[in-house]
NULUM-499250 format. One line per 4 residues: their letters; for each residue x, y, z of N, C-alpha, C. Coordinates in steps of 0.2 Angstrom, whole numbers. Each point is the difference from the previous one (the first is absolute). Layout:
residues N
a	X/Y/Z/X/Y/Z/X/Y/Z ~ ... $
***
This chain:
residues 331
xxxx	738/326/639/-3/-2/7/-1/6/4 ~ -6/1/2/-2/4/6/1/-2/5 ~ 2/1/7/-1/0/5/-5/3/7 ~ -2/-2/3/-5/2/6/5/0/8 $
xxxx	2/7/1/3/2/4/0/0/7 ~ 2/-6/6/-4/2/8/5/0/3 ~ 1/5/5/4/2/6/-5/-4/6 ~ 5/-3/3/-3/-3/7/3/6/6 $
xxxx	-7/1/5/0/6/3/3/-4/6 ~ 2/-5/1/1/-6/5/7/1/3 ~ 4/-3/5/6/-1/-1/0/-6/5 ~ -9/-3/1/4/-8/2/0/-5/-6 $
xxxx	5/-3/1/4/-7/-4/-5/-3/-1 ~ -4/-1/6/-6/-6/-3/-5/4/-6 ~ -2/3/5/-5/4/-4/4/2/-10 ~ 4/1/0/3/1/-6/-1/-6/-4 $
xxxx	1/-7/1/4/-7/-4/-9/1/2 ~ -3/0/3/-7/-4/-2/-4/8/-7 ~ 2/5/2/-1/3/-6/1/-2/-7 ~ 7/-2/1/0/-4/-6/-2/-6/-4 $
xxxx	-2/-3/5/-1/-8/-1/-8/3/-2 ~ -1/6/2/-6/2/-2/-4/3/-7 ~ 5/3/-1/2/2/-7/1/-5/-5 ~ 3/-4/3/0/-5/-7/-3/-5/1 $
xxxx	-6/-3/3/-2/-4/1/-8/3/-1 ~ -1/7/2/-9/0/-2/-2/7/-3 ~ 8/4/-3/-2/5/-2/-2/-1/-6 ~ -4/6/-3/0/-1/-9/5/-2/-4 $
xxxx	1/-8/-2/5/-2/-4/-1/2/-9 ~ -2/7/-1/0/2/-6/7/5/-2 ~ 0/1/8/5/8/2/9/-4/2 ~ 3/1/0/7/2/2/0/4/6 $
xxxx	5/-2/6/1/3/4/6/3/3 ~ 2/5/2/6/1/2/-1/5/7 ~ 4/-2/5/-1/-1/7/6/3/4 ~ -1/5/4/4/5/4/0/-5/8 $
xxxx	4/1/3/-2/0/6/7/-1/4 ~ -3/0/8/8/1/6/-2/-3/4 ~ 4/-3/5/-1/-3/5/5/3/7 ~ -2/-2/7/3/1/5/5/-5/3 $
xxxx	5/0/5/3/-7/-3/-1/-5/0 ~ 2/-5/-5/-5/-6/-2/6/-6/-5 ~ 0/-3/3/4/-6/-4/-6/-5/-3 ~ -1/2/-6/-2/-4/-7/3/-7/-1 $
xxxx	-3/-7/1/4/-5/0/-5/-3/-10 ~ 5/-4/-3/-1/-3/-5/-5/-7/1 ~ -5/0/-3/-3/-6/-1/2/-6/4 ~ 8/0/-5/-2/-9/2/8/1/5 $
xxxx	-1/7/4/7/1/5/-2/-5/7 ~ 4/-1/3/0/-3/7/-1/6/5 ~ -6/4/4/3/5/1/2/2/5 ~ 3/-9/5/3/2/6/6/-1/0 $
xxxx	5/-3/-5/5/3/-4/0/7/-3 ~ -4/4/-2/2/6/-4/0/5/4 ~ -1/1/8/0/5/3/1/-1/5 ~ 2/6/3/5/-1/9/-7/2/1 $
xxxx	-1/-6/5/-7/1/3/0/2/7 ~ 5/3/5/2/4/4/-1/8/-1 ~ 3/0/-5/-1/7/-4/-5/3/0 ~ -3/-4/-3/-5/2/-5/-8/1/5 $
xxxx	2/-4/9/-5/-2/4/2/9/5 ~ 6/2/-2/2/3/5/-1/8/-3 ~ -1/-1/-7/0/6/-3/-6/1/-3 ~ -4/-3/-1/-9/0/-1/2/0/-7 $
xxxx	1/-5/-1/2/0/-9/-6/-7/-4 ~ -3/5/-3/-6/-6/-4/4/-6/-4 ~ -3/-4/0/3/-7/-2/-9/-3/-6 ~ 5/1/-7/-8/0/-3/3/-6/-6 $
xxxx	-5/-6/-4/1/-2/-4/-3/3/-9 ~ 5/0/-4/-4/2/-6/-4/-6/-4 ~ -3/1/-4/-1/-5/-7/7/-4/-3 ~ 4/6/-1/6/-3/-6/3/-2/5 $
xxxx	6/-4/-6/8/-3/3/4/5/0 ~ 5/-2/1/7/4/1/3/1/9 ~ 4/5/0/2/0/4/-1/6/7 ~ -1/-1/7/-2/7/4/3/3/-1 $
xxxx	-4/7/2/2/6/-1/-4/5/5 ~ 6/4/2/-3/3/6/-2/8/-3 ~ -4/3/4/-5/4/-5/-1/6/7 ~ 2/6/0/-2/7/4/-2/6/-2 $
xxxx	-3/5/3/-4/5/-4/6/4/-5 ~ 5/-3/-1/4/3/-6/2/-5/-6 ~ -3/-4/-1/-2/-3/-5/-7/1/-3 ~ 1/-1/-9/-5/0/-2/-2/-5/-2 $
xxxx	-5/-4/-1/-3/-5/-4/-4/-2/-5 ~ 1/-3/-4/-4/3/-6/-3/-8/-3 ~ -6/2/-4/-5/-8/-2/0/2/-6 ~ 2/-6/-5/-3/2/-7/-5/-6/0 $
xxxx	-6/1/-2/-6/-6/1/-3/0/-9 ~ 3/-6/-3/0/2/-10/-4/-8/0 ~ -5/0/-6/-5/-5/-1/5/-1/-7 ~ 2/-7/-2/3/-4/-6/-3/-4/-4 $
xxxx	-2/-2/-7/-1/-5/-1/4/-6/-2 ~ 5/3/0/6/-4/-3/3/-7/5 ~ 4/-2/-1/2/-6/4/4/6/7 ~ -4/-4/5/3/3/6/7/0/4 $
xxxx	5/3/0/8/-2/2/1/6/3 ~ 3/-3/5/4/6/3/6/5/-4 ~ 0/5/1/3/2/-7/1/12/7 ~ 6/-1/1/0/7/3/0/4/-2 $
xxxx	4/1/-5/3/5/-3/-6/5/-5 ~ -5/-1/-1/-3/4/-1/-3/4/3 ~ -2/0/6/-1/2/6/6/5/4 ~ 6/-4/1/6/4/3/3/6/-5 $
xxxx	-1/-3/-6/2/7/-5/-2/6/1 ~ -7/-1/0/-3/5/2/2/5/6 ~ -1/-2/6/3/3/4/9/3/1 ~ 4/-6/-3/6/6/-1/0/5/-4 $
xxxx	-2/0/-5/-1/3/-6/-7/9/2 ~ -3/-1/7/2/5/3/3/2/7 ~ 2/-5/3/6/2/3/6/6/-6 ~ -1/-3/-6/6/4/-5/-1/7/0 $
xxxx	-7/1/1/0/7/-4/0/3/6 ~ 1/-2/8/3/3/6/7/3/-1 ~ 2/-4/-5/7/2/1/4/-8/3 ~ -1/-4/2/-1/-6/4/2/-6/-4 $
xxxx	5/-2/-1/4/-6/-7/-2/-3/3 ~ -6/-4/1/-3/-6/2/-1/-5/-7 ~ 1/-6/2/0/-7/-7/-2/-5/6 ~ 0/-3/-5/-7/-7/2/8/-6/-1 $
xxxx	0/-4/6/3/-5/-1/0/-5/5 ~ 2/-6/-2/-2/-7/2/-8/-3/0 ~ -2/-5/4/-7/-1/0/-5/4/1 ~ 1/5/3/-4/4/3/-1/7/2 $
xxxx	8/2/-2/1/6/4/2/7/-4 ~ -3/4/4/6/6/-4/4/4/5 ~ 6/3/-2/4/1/1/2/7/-1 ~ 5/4/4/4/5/-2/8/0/2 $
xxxx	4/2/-5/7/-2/6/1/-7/2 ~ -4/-8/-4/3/-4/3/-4/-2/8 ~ -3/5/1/-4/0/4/-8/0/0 ~ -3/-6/4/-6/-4/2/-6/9/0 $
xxxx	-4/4/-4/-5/2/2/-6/-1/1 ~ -3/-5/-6/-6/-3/0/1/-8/-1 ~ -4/-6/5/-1/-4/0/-7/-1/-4 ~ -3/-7/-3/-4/1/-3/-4/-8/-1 $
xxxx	-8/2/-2/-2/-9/0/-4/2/-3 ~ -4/-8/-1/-7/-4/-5/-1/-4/4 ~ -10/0/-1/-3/-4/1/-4/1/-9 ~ -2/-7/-3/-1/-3/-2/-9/-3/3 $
xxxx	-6/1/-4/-7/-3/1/-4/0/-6 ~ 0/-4/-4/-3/-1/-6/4/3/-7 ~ -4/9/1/1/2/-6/1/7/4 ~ 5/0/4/0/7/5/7/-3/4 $
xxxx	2/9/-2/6/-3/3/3/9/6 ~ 1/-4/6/3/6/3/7/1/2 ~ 1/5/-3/9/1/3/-1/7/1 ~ 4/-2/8/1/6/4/6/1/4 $
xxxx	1/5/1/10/0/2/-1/7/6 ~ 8/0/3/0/4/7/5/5/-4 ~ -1/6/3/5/6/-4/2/3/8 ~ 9/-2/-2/2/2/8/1/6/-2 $
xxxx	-2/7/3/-2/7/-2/5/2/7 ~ -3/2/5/3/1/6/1/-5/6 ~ 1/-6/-2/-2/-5/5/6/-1/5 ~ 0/-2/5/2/1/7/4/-7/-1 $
xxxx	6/-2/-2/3/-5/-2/4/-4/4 ~ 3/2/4/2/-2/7/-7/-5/2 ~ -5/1/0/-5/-2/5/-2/-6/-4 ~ 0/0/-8/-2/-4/-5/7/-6/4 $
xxxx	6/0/0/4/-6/1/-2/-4/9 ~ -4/6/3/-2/-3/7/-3/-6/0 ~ -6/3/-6/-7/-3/3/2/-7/-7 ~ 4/0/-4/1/-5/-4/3/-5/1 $
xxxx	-1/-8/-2/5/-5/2/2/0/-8 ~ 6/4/-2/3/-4/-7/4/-6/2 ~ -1/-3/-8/3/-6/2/7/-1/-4 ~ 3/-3/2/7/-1/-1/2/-3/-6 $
xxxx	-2/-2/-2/-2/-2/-8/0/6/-3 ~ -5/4/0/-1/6/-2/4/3/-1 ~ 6/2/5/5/4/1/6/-1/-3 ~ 1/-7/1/6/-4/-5/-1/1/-4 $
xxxx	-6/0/-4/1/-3/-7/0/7/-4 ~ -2/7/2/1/5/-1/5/4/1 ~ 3/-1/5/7/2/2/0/4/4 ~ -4/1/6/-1/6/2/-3/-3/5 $
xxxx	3/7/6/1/-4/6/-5/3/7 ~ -5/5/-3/-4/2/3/-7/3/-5 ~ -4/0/3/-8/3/-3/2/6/1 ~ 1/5/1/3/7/-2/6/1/-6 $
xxxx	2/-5/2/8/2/-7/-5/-2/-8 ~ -6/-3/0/-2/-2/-6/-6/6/-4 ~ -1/3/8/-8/4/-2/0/7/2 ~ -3/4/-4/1/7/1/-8/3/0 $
xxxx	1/8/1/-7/4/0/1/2/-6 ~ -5/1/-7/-3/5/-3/2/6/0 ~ -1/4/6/0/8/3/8/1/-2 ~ 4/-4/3/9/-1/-2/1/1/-4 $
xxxx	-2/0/-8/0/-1/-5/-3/6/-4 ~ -2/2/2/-4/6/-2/2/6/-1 ~ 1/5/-4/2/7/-2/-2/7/4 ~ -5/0/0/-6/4/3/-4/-4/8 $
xxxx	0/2/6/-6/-4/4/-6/1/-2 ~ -3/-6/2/-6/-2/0/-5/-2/6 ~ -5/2/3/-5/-3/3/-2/-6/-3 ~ -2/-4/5/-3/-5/-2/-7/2/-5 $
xxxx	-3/2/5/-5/2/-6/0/4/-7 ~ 4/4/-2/2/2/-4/3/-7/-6 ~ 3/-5/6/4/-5/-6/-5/-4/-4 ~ -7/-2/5/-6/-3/-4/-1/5/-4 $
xxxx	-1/7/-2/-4/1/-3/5/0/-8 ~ 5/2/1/5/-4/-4/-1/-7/-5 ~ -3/-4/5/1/-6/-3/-6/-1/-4 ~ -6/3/4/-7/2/-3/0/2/-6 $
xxxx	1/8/-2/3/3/-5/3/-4/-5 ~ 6/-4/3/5/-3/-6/-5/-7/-4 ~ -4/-2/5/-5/-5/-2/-7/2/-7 ~ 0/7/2/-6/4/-4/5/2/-6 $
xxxx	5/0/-1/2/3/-5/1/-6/-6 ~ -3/-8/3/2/-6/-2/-6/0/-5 ~ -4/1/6/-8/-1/-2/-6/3/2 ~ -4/-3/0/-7/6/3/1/-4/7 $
xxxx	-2/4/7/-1/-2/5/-7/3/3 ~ -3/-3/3/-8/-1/5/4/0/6 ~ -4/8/4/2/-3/8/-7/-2/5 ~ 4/-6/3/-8/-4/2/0/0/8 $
xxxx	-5/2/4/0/1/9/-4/-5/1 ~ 1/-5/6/-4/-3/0/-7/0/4 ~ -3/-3/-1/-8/1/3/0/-2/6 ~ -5/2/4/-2/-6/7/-2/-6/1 $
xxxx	-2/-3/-6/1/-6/-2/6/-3/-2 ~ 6/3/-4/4/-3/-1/5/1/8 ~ 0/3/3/3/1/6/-3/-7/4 ~ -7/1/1/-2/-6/2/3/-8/-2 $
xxxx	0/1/-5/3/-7/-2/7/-3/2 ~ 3/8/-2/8/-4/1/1/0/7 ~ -3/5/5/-1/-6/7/-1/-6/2 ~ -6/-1/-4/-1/-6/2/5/-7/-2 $
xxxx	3/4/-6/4/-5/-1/8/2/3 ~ 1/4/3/7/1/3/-2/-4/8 ~ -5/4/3/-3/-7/5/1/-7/0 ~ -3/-3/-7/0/-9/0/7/-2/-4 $
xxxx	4/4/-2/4/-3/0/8/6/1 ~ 3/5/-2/5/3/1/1/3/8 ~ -4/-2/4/-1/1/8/1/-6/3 ~ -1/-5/-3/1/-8/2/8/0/4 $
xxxx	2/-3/5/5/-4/0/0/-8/-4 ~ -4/-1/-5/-1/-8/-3/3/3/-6 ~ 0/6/-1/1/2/-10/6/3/2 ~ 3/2/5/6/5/2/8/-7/3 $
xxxx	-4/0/4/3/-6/3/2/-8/-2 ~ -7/-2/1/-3/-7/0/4/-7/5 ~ 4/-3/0/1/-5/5/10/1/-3 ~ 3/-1/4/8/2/1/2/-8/-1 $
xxxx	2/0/-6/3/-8/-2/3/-1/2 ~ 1/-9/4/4/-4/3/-1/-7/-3 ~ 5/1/-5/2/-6/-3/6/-3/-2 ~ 2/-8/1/7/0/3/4/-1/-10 $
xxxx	-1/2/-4/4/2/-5/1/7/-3 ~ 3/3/0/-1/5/-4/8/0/-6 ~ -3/4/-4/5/-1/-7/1/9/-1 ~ 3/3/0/1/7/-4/4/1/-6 $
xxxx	0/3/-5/4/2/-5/-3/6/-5 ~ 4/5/-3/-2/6/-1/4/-4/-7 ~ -6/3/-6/2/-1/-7/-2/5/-4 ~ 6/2/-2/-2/7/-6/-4/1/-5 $
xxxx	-3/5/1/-5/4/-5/-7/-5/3 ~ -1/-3/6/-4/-2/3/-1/2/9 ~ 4/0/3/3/2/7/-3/-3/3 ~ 0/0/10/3/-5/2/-7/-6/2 $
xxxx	1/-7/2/-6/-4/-2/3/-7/7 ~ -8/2/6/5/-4/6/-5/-5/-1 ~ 0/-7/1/-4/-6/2/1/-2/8 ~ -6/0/1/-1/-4/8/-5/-7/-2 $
xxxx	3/-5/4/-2/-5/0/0/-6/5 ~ -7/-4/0/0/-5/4/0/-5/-3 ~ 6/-6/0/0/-3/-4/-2/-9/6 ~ -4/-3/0/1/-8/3/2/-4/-5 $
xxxx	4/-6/1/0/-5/-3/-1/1/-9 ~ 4/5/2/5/3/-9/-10/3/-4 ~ -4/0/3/-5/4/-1/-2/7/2 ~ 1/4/-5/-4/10/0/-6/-3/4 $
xxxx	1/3/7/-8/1/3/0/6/1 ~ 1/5/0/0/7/0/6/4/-5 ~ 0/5/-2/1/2/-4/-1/11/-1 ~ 5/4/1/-3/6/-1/5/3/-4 $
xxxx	0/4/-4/6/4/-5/-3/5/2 ~ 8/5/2/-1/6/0/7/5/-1 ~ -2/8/-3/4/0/-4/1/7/-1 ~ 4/6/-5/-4/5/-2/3/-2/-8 $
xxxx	-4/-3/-2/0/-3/-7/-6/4/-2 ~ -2/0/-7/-5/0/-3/-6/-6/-1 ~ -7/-1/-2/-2/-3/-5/-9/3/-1 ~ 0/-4/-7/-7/0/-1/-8/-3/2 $
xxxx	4/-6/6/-4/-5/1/2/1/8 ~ -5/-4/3/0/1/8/5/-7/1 ~ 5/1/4/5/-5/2/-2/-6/2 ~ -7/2/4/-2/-5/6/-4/-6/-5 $
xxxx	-4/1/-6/0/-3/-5/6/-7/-1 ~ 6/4/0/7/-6/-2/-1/-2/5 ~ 4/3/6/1/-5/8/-8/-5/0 ~ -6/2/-2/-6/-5/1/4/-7/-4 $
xxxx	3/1/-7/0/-4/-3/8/-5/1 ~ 2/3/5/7/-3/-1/-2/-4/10 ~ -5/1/4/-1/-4/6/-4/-6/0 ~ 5/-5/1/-1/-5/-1/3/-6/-6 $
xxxx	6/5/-3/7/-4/-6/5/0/7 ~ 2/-5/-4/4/-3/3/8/3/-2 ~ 5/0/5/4/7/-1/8/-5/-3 ~ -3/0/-7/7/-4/-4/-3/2/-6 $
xxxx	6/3/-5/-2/5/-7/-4/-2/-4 ~ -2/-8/0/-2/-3/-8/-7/2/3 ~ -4/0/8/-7/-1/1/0/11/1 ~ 5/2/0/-1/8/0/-1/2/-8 $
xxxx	3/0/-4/-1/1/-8/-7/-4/1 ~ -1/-5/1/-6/-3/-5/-7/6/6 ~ 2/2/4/-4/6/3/1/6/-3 ~ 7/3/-2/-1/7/-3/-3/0/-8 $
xxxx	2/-7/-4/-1/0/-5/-7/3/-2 ~ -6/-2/6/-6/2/-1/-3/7/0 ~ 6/5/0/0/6/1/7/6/-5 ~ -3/4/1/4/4/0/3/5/2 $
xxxx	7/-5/2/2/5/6/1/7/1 ~ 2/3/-7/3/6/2/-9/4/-1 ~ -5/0/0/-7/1/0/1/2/11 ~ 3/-3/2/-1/-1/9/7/4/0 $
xxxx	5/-1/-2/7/4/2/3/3/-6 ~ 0/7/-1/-1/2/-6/10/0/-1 ~ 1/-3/-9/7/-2/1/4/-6/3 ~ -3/-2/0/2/-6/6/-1/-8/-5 $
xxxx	5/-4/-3/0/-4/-5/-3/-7/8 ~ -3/-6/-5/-2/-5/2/7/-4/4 ~ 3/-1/-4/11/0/3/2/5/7 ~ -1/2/-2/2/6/7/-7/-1/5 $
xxxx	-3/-1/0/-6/-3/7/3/-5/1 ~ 2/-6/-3/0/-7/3/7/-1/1 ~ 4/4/-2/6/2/4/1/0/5 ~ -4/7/2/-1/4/7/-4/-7/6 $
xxx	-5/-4/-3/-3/-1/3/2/-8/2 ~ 7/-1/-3/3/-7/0/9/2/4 ~ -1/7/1/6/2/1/2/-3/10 $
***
């Protein structure tokens, strides 16, 4: 596999996530991609996140902190010029599934030759000492699949626990009593200092030694574009924001090897009139798909199964058994 190599000259958020949604959406689908890039600071919320639940929005108003939607699922993640960011953009013909570890291997394994005992554990992550360094996700479209992850390098991590709302679930179920006690820097870890820049070319290098690499600048035309689409949608408050749920049911529950998954609901006369799931869960399918097909069942198990039955579930919540929804959603 060859890859086609772009460093983003950028460090706004938007302008980044629409670079990519760029790249995988109208670049040469012949080529493989893999994608450098930093941001200023910026809380990255998940898909199918709530995102006035996932950030201290006093904070974040008071410290000029970007507030950006991605593509994928998973969980926020706050993002400063001492993190790195990294896109793997890889075309499949095989059956589509989220699937990490091919991805995350790669980058511990040169985090190793840093000197850097980094390993790949749980859903998504990799790790040194037990401790959180890189977070990591997928988005899933066709025959093309993106995963891309944040490398806390030098990051400012006091600041990460300000502008975040974790949730309490989260914290229990891991054991751990604060977002500093789970997450470390990169640079920490390290034998020799490194520049940041110095640490890409690193990872550059270790990628070229994999395979052949093309380094690709964009044109005036491609500049042109992913403005226009960081404008119509990753500038939006409708794609960032969208309308702050008031509905008088909600259900939470955090389920292993899947994480945490909230339902809000308006329920009349034992009838789904409204309906949102949100979460930092994974899936391959757009959520708002399910909630379409569940408003308007009637909120007793037998008229819920004969709704989920028509789908599959773990396709929307990746991991997540037909039992363990109607559960949650009967609890």
């Amino acid at each position: 596999m060859s890859l086609v190599y772009i460093e983003s000259t950028s460090t706004l958020p938007e302008f980044n996530l629409a670079m990519e949604q760029y790249v995988f959406d109208c670049m040469d689908r012949k080529n493989d991609y893999f994608l450098l890039w930093q941001n200023e600071n910026t809380v990255v919320v998940g898909k199918n996140q709530n995102t006035y639940e996932e950030v201290s929005l006093p904070y974040i108003k008071n410290h000029h902190t970007h507030v950006v939607r991605r593509l994928s699922g998973g969980g926020a993640v706050y993002h400063d010029l001492g993190n790195l960011n990294f896109t793997f953009i890889i075309n499949s013909k095989k059956s589509q599934k989220i699937n990490f570890d091919e991805f995350t291997t790669i980058i511990a394994k040169a985090l190793n030759e840093l000197g850097v005992s980094a390993y790949v554990n749980g859903r998504n992550d990799i790790l040194v000492d037990g401790k959180k360094i890189s977070g990591n996700s997928q988005y899933i479209k066709g025959e093309r699949t993106m995963h891309h992850g944040c490398l806390l390098y030098e990051t400012k991590l006091d600041e990460m626990s300000k502008v975040l709302n974790v949730s309490n679930t989260k914290i229990v179920s891991k054991g751990i009593k604060s977002v500093q006690s789970r997450v470390a820097n990169v640079s920490s870890y390290m034998k020799e200092p490194m520049t940041m820049e110095e640490f890409k070319s690193h990872l550059v290098s270790y990628m070229s030694k994999r395979t052949e690499i093309e380094k690709y600048v964009f044109s005036e035309e491609d500049i042109k574009q992913i403005e226009h689409l960081k404008s119509c949608v990753y500038d939006t408050w409708e794609w960032n924001y969208g309308a702050s749920p008031e509905y008088n049911v909600v259900k939470s529950k955090r389920f292993e090897d899947c994480g945490e998954i909230k339902i809000f609901m308006v329920v009349k006369y034992g009838i789904i009139q409204k309906i949102r799931i949100y979460g930092d869960f994974f899936g391959c399918m757009d959520v708002s798909q399910l909630t379409s097909l569940l408003e308007g069942c009637k909120l007793r198990i037998e008229d819920l199964r004969n709704v989920i039955r028509q789908c599959d579930i773990g396709r929307f919540i990746h991991n997540l058994s037909e039992e363990q929804f109607l559960e949650l959603m009967m609890e």
